[in-house]
ZATORKE-148927 format. One record per residue: residue number from 1; residue in one letter; chain; x, y, z of N, C-alpha, C, O in turn. Coordinates in steps of 0.2 Angstrom, whole numbers, plus 5000, padded with zeros to 4 digits. Example, Ala and Ser with C-alpha at 12.3 -4.5 7.8 and 13.67 -1.06 7.14 Angstrom:
<lumtis>
num  residu  chaine  n_xx  n_yy  n_zz  ca_xx  ca_yy  ca_zz  c_xx  c_yy  c_zz  o_xx  o_yy  o_zz
1  A  A  5066  4972  5039  5062  4978  5039  5066  4984  5039  5071  4983  5042
2  S  A  5064  4989  5035  5068  4995  5036  5064  5000  5039  5067  5006  5040
</lumtis>
This chain:
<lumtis>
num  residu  chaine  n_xx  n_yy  n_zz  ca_xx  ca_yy  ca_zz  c_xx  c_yy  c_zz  o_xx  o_yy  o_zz
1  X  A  5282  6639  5490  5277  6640  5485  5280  6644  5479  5280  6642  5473
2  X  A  5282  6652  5481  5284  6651  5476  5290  6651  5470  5291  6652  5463
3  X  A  5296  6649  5477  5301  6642  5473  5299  6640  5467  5302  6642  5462
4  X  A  5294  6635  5470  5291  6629  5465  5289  6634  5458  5291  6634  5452
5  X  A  5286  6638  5461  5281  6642  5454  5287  6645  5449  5286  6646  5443
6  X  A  5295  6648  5451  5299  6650  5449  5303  6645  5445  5307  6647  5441
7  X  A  5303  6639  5448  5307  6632  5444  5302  6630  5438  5303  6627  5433
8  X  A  5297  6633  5441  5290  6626  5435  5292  6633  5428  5292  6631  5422
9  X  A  5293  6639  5430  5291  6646  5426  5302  6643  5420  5305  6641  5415
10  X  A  5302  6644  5426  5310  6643  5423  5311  6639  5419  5315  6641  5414
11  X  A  5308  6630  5420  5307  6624  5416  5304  6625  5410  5306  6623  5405
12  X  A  5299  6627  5412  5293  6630  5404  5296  6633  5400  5296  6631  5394
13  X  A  5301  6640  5401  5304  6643  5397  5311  6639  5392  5314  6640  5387
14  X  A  5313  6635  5397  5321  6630  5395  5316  6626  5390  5318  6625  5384
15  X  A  5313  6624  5392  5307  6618  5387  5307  6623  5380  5310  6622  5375
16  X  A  5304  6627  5381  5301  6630  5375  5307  6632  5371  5307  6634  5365
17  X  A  5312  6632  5373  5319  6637  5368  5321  6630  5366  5322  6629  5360
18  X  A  5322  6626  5370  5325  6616  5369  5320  6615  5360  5323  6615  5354
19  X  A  5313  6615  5362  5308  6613  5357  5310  6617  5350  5310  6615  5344
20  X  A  5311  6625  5352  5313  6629  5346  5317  6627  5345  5318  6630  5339
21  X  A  5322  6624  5345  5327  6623  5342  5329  6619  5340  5334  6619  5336
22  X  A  5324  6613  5342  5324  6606  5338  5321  6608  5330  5323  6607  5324
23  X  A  5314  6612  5331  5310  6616  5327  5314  6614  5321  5314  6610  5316
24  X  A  5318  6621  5324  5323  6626  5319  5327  6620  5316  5326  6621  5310
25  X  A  5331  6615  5318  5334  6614  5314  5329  6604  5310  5332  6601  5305
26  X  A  5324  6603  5313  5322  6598  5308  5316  6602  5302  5316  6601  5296
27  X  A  5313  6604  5305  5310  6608  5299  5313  6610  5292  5309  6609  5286
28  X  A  5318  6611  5292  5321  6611  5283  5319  6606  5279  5317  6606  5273
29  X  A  5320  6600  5284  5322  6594  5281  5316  6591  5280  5315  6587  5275
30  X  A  5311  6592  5283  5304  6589  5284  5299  6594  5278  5294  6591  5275
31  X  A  5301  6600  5276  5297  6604  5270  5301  6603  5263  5299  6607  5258
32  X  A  5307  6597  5261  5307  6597  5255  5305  6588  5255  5303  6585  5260
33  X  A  5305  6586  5249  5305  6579  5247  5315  6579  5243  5317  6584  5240
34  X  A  5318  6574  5245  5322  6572  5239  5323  6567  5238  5323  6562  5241
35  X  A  5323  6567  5233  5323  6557  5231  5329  6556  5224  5329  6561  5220
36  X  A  5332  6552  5223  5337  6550  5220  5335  6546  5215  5332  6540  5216
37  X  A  5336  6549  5208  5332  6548  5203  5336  6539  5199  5342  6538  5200
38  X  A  5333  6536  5196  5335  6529  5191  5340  6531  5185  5344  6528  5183
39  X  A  5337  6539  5184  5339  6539  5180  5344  6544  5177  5347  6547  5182
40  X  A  5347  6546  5171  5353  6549  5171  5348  6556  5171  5342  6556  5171
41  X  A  5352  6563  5169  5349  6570  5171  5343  6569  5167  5337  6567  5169
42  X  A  5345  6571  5159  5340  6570  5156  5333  6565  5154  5328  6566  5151
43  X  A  5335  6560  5156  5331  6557  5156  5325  6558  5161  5319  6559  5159
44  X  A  5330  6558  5169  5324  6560  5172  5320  6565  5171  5314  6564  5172
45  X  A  5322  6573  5167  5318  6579  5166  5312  6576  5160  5307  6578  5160
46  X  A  5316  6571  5156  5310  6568  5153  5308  6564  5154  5305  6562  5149
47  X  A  5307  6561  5158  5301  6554  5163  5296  6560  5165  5290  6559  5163
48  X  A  5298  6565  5169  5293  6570  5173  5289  6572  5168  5283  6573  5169
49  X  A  5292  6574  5162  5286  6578  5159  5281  6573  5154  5277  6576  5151
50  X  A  5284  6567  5154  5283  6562  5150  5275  6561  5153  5270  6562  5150
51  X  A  5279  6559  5163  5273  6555  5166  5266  6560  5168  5260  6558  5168
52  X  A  5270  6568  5169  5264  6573  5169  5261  6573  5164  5255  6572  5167
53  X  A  5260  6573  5158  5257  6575  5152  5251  6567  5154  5246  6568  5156
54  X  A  5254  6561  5153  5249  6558  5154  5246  6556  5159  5243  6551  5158
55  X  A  5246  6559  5166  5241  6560  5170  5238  6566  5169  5235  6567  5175
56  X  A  5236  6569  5165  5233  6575  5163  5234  6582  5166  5230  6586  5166
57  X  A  5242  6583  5167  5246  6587  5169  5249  6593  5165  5252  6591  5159
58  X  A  5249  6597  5166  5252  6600  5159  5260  6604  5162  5261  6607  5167
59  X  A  5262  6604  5159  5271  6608  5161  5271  6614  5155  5272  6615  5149
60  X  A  5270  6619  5161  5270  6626  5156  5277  6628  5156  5279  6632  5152
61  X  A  5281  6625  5160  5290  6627  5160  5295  6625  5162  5295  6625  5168
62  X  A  5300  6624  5159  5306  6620  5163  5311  6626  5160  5312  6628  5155
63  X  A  5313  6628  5169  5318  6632  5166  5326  6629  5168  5326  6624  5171
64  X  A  5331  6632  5165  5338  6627  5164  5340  6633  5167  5342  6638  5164
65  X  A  5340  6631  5173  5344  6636  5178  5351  6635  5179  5354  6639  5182
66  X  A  5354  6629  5177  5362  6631  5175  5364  6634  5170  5370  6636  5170
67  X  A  5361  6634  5163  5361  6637  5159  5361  6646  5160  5364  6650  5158
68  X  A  5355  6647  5163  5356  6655  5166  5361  6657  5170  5363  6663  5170
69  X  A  5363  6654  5173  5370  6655  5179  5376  6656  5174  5380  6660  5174
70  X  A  5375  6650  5169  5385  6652  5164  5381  6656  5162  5386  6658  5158
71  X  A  5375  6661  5159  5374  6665  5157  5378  6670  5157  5382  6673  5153
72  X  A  5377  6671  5165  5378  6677  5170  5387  6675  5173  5390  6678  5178
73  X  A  5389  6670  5168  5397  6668  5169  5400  6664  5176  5406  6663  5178
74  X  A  5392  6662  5177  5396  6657  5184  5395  6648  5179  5391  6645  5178
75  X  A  5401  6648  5179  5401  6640  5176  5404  6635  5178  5406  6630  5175
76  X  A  5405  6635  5186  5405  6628  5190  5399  6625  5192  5399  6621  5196
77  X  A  5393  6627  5189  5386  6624  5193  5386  6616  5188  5389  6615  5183
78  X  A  5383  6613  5191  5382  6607  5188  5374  6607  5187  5370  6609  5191
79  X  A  5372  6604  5180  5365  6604  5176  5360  6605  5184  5361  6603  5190
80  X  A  5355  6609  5181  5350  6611  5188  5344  6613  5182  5344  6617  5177
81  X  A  5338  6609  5183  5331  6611  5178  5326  6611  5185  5326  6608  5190
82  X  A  5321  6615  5183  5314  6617  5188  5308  6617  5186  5306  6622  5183
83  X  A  5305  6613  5185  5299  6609  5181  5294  6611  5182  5291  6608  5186
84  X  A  5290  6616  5180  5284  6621  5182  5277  6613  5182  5275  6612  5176
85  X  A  5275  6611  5186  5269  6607  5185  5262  6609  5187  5260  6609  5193
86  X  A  5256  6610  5181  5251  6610  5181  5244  6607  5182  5242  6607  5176
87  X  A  5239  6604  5187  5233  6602  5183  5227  6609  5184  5226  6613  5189
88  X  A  5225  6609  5179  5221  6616  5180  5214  6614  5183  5209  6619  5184
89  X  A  5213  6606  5185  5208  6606  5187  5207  6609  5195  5203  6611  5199
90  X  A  5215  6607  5197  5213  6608  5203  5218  6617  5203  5217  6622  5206
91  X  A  5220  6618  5200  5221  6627  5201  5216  6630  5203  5216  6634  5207
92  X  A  5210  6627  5198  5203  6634  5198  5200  6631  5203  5195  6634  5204
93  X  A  5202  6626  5207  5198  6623  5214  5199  6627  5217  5195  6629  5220
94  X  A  5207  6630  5218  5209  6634  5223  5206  6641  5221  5201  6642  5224
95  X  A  5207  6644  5218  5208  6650  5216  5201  6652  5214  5201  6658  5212
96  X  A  5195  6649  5213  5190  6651  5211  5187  6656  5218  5183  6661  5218
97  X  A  5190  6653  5223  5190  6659  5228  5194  6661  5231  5199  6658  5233
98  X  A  5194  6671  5231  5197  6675  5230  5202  6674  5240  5208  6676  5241
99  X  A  5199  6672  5243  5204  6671  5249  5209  6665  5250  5212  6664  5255
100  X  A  5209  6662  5243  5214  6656  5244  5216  6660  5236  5217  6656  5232
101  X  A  5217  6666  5235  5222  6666  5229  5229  6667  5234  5234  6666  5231
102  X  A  5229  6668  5239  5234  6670  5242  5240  6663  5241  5245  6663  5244
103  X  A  5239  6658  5238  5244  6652  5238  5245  6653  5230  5245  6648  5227
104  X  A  5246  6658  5227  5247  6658  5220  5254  6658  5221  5256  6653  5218
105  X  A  5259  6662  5225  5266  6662  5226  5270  6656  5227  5276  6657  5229
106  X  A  5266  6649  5226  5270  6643  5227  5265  6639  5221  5265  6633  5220
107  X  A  5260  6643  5218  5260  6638  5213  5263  6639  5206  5266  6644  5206
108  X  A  5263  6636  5199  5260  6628  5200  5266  6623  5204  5271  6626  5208
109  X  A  5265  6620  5203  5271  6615  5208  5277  6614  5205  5276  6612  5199
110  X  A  5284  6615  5206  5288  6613  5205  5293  6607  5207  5294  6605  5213
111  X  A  5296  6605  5201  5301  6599  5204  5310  6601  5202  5311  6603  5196
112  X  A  5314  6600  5205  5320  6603  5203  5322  6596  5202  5320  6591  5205
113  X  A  5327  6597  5196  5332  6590  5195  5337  6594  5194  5337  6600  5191
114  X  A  5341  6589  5199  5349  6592  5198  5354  6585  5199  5352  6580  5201
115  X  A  5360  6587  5198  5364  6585  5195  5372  6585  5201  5375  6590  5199
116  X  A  5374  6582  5205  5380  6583  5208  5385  6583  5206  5386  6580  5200
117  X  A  5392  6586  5209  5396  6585  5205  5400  6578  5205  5405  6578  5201
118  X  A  5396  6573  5209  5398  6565  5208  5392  6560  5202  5391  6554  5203
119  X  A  5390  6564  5199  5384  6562  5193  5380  6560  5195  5375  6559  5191
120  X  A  5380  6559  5203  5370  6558  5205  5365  6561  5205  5365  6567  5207
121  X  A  5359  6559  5201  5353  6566  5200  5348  6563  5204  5346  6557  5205
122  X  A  5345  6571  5208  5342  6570  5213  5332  6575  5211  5333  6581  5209
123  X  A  5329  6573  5212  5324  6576  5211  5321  6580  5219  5320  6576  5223
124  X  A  5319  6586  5219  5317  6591  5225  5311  6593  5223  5309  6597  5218
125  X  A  5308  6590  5228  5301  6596  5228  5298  6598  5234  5297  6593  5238
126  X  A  5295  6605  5236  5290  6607  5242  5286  6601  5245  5283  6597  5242
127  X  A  5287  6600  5249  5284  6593  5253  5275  6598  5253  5272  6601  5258
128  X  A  5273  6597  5250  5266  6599  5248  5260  6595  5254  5256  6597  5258
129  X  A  5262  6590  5254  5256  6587  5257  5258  6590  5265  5252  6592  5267
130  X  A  5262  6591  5270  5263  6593  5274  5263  6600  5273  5263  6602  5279
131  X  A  5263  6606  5269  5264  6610  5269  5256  6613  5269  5254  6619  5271
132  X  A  5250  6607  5266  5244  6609  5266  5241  6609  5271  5236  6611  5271
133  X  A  5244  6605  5277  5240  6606  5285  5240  6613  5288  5236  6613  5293
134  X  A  5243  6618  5285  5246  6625  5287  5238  6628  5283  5235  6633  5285
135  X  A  5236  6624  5279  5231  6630  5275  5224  6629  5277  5220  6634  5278
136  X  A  5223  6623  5278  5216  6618  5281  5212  6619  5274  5215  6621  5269
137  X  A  5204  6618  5274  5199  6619  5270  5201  6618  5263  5207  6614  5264
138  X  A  5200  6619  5257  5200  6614  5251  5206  6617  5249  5207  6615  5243
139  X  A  5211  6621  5251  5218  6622  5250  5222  6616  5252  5227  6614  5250
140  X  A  5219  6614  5258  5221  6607  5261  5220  6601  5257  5224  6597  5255
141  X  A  5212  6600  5256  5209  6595  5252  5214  6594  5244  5216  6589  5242
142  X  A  5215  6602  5242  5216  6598  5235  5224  6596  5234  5226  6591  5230
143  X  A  5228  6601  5239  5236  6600  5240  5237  6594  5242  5243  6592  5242
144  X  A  5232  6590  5245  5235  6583  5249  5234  6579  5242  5239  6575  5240
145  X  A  5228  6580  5239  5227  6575  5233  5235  6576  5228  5239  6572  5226
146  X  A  5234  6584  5228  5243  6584  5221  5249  6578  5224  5251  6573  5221
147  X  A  5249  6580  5232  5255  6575  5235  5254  6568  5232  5258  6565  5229
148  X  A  5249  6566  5232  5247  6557  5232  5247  6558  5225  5247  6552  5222
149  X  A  5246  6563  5220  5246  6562  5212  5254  6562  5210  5258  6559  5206
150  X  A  5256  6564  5215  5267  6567  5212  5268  6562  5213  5271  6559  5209
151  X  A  5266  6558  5219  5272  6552  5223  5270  6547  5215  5274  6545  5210
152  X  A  5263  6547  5216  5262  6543  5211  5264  6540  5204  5265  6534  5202
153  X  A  5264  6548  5201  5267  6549  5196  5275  6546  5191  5276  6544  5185
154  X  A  5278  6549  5202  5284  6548  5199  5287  6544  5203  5293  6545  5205
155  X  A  5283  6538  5205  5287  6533  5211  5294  6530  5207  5299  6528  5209
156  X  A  5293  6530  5200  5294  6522  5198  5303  6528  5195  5308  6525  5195
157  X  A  5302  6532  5194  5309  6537  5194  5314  6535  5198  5319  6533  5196
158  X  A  5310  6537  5206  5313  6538  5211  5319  6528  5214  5317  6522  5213
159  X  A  5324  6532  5217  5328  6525  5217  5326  6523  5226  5326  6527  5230
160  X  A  5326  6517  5227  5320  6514  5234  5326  6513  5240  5325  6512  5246
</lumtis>
């Protein structure tokens, strides 16, 4: 008997380190989106802010994060921009209470467009809609809605 209880104890253990470690290495891939844009760099940064503005989206900032790297004299990056995206209706959904300010440090949403060194441009963003099951209640509610507004947005970007 307690053989068994020390096999079943020992099993459980071997299971739970196997699980963590699939964990560990799918989770990366499961918390971003990337999709493979139609279009060339610039274009894409400007379909994104094109197609936010006219879903009632506002873009408070694109920063040109290869441009700061040769700043700082690293000039092997190839073109890299981070699209700050806003709707403020749903900001103040989240934030009008003080126990969901705590997701202030992943807002507003960003999109990266970058640029390979084989001229493919790739758009990344936080896998938002999956990353809102982690929060529940109307942090959940309004993060699922952004997801289904982004895919939305920018289906027609993205290459199938």
């Amino acid at each position: 008997m307690k053989k068994n209880a020390g096999l079943f104890g020992a099993g459980l253990i071997i299971g739970m380190i196997i699980m963590g470690l699939i964990m560990w290495n799918v989770m990366p891939n499961m918390m971003l989106n990337v999709n493979k844009s139609k279009l060339d760099f610039e274009a894409t940064v400007s379909e994104i802010n094109e197609s936010a503005s006219k879903n009632g989206w506002m873009v408070p900032k694109v920063y040109d994060i290869s441009k700061s790297l040769q700043k700082a004299g690293y000039n092997d990056v190839t073109r890299i921009k981070i699209i700050s995206l806003c709707k403020p209706k749903y900001a103040s959904t989240i934030l009008n209470e003080d126990s969901n300010k705590k997701v202030t440090g992943i807002m507003p949403c960003r999109i990266g467009v970058y640029e390979t060194k084989e001229g493919h441009v790739f758009m990344s963003e936080m896998n938002i809609g999956l990353m809102s099951k982690m929060f529940g209640g109307i942090i959940e509610e309004v993060m699922t809605q952004v997801a289904k507004e982004e895919t939305g947005m920018f289906q027609h970007i993205m290459q199938e």
